[in-house]
C-alpha positions in Angstrom: -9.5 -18.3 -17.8 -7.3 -19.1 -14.9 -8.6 -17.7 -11.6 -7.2 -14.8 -10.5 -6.7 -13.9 -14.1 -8.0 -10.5 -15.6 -9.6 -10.5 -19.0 -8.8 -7.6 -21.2 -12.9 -6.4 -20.6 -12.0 -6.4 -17.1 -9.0 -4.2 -17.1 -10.7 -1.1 -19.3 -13.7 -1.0 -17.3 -12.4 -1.1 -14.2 -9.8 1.5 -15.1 -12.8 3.5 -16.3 -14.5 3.4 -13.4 -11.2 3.8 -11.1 -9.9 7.1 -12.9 -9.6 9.3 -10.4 -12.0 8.5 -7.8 -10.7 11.4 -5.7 -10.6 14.8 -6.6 -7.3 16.1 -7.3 -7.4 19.2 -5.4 -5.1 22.4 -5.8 -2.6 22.3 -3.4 -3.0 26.2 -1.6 -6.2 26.6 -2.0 -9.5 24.4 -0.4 -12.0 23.1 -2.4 -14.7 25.6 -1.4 -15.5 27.5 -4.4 -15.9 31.1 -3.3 -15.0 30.5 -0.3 -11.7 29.4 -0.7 -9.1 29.4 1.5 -5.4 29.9 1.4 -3.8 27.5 2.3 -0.6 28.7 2.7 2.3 28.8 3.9 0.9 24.9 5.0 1.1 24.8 0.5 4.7 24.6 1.6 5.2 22.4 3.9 6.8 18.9 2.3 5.0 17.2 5.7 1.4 18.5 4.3 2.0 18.2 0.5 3.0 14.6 1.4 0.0 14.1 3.7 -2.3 15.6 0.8 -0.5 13.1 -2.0 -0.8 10.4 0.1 -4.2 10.5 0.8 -5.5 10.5 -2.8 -3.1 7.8 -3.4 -4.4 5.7 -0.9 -7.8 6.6 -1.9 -7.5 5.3 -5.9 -5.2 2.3 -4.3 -8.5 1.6 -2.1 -10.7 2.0 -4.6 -8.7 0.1 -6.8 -8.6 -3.1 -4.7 -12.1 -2.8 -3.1 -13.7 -5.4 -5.4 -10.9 -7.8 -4.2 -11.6 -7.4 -0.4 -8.4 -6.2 -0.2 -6.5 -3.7 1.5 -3.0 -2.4 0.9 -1.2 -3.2 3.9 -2.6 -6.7 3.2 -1.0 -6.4 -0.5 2.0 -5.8 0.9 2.3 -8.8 3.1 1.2 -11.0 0.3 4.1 -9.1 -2.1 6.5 -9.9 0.3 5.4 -13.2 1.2 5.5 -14.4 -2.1 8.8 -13.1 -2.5 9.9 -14.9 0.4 8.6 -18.4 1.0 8.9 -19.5 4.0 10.1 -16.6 6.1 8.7 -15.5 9.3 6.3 -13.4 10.7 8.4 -10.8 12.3 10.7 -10.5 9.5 7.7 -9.1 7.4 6.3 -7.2 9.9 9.8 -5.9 10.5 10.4 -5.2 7.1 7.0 -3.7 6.3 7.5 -1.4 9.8 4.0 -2.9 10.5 3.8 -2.9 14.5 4.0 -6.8 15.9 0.1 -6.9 17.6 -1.1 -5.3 14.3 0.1 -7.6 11.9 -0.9 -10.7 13.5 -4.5 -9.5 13.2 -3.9 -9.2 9.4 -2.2 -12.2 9.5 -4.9 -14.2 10.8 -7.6 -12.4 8.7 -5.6 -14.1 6.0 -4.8 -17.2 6.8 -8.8 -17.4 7.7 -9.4 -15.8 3.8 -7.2 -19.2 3.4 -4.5 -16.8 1.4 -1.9 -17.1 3.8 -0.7 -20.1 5.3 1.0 -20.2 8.5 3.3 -23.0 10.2 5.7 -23.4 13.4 9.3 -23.0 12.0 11.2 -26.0 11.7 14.6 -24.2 13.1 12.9 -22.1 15.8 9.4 -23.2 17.9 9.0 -20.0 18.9 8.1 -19.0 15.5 5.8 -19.1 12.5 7.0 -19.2 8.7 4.6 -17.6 5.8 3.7 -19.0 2.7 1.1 -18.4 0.3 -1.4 -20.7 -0.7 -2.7 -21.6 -4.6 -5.2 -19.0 -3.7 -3.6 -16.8 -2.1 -1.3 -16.6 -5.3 -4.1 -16.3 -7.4 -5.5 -13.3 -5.5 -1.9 -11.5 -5.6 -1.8 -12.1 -9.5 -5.2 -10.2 -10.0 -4.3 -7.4 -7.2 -0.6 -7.2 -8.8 -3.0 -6.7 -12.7 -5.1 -4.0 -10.4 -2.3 -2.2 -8.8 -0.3 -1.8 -12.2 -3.5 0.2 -13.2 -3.1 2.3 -10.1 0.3 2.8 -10.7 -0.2 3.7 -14.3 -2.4 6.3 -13.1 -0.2 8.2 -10.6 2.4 8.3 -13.6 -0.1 9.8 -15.7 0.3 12.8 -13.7 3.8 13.1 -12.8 5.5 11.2 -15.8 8.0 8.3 -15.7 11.1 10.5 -14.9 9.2 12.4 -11.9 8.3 9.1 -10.7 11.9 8.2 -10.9 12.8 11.4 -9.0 9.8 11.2 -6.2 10.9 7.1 -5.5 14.5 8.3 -4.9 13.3 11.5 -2.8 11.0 9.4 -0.5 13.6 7.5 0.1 16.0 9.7 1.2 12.9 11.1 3.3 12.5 7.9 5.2 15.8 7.7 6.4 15.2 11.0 8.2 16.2 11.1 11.7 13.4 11.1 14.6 13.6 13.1 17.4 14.7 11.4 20.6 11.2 12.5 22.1 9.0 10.8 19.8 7.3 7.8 20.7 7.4 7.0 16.9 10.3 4.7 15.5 10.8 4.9 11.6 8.8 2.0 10.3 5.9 2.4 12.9 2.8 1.8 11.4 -0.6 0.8 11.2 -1.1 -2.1 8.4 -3.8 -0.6 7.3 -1.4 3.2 6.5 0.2 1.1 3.8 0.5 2.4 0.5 0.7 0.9 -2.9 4.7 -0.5 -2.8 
């Protein structure tokens, strides 16, 4: 077997073990038994039905990746550095809204995992093109095997045409406007608030 390939075995038991790690909880009531209580009108919110989706995604994406050492902002930057040798740094942390003091830590935790490798642009000094390395490819092949299970799961519960629906939704969502107050762009994030792309 190549490394970073998945055998078969692999694949069923760690989408036994994965199924669900999180609860999927009712979304208007807590979890409290007996005690339950109403959630609403927050039930109705899109901001805290999102919030409450996005945190068992990212918990079964987590869980999913854990035995790889692997977080998902990190497999984002490897997607889209494999999808685009040789560009820079501030194009991916640009495109992945990743904030620029953020995502040089996670790109020197990589490039010290020896996944990443990192050299002064030809064209411009000032700055640093991406590749990925043989094992940083090989990594990315088994994550890309792990997050397919992931990804299989979610649509499990809301079907391939609801998935097709929620992508085109969320996107429409992120091009909502900001308030001129906020301190938050769009884009803004932590590397480590990534989800599964």
């Amino acid at each position: 077997m190549i490394a970073g390939e998945v055998s078969r075995a692999d694949v069923e038991r760690h989408s036994k073990r994965a199924r669900y790690p999180v609860r999927l909880g009712t979304i208007g009531t807590s979890d409290a038994g007996k005690d339950a209580l109403k959630l609403t009108p927050l039930s109705g919110y899109v901001g805290y039905a999102l919030r409450r989706a996005q945190s068992v995604i990212f918990a079964d994406f987590n869980h999913t990746l854990a035995g790889l050492n692997l977080r998902p902002g990190q497999f984002a930057v490897l997607v889209l550095i494999d999808q685009n040798p040789g560009t820079s740094q501030s194009s991916v942390s640009a495109a992945l809204g990743i904030q620029k003091a953020n995502f040089v830590a996670t790109i020197a935790d990589l490039e010290a995992r020896e996944l990443v490798c990192r050299r002064k642009s030809n064209s411009d000094a000032r700055t640093y093109s991406l590749s990925l390395t043989a094992q940083g490819r090989a990594l990315l092949l088994h994550a890309a095997q792990l997050q397919a299970l992931h990804e299989s799961r979610v649509i499990e519960q809301i079907g391939p045409e609801g998935r097709l629906q929620l992508l085109a939704l969320l996107e429409r969502l992120s091009h909502l406007p900001c308030h001129p107050q906020s301190n938050v762009r769009p884009g803004d994030t932590d590397v480590d608030e990534l989800g599964s792309p």
